[in-house]
KETORLO-487448 format. One line per field, with one value per residue: residue number from 1; x, y, z of N, C-alpha, C in turn. Coordinates in steps of 0.05 Angstrom, whole numbers, plus 5000, padded with zeros to 4 digits. Atoms other than C-alpha are relative to their C-alpha. Example, Ala and Ser with C-alpha at 12.3 -4.5 7.8 and 13.67 -1.06 7.14 Angstrom:
REM KETORLO-487448
resi: c(1 2)
nxx: c(5018 4984)
nyy: c(4976 4976)
nzz: c(5000 4999)
caxx: c(5246 5273)
cayy: c(4910 4979)
cazz: c(5156 5143)
cxx: c(5018 4985)
cyy: c(5024 5022)
czz: c(5000 5014)
This chain:
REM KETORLO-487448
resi: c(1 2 3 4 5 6 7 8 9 10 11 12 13 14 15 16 17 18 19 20 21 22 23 24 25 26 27 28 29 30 31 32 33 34 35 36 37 38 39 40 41 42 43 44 45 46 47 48 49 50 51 52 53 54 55 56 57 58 59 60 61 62 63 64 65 66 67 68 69 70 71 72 73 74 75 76 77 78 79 80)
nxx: c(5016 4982 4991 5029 5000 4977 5008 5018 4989 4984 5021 5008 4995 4995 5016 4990 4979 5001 5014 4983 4996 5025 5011 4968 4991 5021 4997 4979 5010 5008 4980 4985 5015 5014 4974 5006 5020 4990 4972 4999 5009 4975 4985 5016 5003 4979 4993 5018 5014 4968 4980 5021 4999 4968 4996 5024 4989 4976 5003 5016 4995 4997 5015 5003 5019 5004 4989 5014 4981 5005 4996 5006 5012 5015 5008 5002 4971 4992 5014 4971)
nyy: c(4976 4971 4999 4992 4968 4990 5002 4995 4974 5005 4997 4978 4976 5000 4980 4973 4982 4989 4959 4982 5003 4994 4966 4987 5001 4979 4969 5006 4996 4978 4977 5000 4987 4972 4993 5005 4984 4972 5000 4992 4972 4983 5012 4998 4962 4991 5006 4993 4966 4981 4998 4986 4976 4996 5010 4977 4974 5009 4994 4976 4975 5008 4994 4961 4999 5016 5021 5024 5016 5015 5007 5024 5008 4978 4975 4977 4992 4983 4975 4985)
nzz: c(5000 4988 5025 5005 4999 5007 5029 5005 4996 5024 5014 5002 5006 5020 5018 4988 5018 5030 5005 4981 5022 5026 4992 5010 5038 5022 4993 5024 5029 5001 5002 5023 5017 4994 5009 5025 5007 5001 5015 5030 5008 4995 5031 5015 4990 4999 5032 5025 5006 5012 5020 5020 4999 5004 5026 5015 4997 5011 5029 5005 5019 5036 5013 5014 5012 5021 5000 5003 4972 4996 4968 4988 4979 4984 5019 4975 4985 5021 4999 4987)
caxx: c(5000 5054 5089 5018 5019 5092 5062 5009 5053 5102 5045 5012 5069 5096 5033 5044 5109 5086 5023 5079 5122 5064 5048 5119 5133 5066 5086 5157 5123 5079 5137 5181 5125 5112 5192 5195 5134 5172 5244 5208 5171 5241 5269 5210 5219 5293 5307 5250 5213 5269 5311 5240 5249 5321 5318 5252 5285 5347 5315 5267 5314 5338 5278 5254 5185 5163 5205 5184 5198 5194 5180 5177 5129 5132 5104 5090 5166 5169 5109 5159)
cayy: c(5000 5053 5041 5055 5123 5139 5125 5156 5230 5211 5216 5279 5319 5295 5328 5390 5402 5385 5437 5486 5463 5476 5540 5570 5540 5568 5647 5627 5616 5675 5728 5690 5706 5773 5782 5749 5793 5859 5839 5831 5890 5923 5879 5899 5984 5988 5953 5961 6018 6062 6035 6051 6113 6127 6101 6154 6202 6191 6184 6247 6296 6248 6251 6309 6317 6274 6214 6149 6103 6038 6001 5938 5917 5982 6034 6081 6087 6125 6181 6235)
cazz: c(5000 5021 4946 4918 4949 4927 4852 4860 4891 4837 4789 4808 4811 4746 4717 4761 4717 4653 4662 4695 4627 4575 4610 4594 4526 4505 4537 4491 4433 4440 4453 4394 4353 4372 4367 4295 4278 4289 4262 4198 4194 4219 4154 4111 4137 4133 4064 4021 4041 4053 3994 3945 3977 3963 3896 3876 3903 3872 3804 3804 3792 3724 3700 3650 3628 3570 3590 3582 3645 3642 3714 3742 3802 3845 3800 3874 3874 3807 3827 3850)
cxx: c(5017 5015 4985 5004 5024 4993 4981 5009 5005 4986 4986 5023 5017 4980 4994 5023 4990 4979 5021 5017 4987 4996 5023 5021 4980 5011 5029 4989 4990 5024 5015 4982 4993 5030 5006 4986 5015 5028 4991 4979 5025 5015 4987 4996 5033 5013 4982 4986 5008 5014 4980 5008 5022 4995 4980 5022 5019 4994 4979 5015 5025 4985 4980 4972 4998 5025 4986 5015 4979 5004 4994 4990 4992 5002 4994 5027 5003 4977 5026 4971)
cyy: c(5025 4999 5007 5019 5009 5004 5023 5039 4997 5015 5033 5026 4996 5016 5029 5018 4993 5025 5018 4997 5012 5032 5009 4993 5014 5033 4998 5008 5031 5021 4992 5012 5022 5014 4998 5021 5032 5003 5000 5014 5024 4995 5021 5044 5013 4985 4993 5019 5025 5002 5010 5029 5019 5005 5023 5019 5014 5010 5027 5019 4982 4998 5025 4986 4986 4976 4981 4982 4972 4975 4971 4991 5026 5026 5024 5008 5024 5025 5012 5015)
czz: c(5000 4965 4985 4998 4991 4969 4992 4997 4980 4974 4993 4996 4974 4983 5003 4981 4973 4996 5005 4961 4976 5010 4981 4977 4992 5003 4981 4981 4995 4997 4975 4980 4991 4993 4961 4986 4993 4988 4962 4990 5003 4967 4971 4996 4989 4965 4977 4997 5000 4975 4975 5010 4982 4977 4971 5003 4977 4970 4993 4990 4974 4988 4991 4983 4972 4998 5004 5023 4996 5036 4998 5023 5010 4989 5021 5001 4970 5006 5018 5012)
């Protein structure tokens, strides 16, 4: 009987750490996500929406009235 109850502690607090476990991989996940989330909007701010910027800029004062511009994908980067 007394080995019984040792199974039985054993038992419960093995499921004590894996809820306790599951808790705090899930709050992980969440923050990687939330991390992830903002490095590639940082990615998506600092080298494409900046460099369209740049790149308009850049080309506005080479272009002279009645030029013909041919573009590829981001046609917002050529309105000056």
């Amino acid at each position: 009987m007394i080995d019984y109850d040792i199974y039985i502690l054993l038992n419960s607090e093995i499921i004590l750490f894996v809820r306790a476990t599951v808790k705090l991989l899930f709050s992980v996940v969440l923050q990687s996500k939330t991390v992830l989330k903002d490095c590639i909007d940082s990615f998506i701010q600092e080298k494409i929406l900046l460099a369209a910027k740049a790149i308009s800029d850049d080309a506005c004062h080479k272009i002279c009235d009645g030029d013909v511009i041919l573009v590829y994908s981001r046609y917002c980067s050529v309105l000056c």
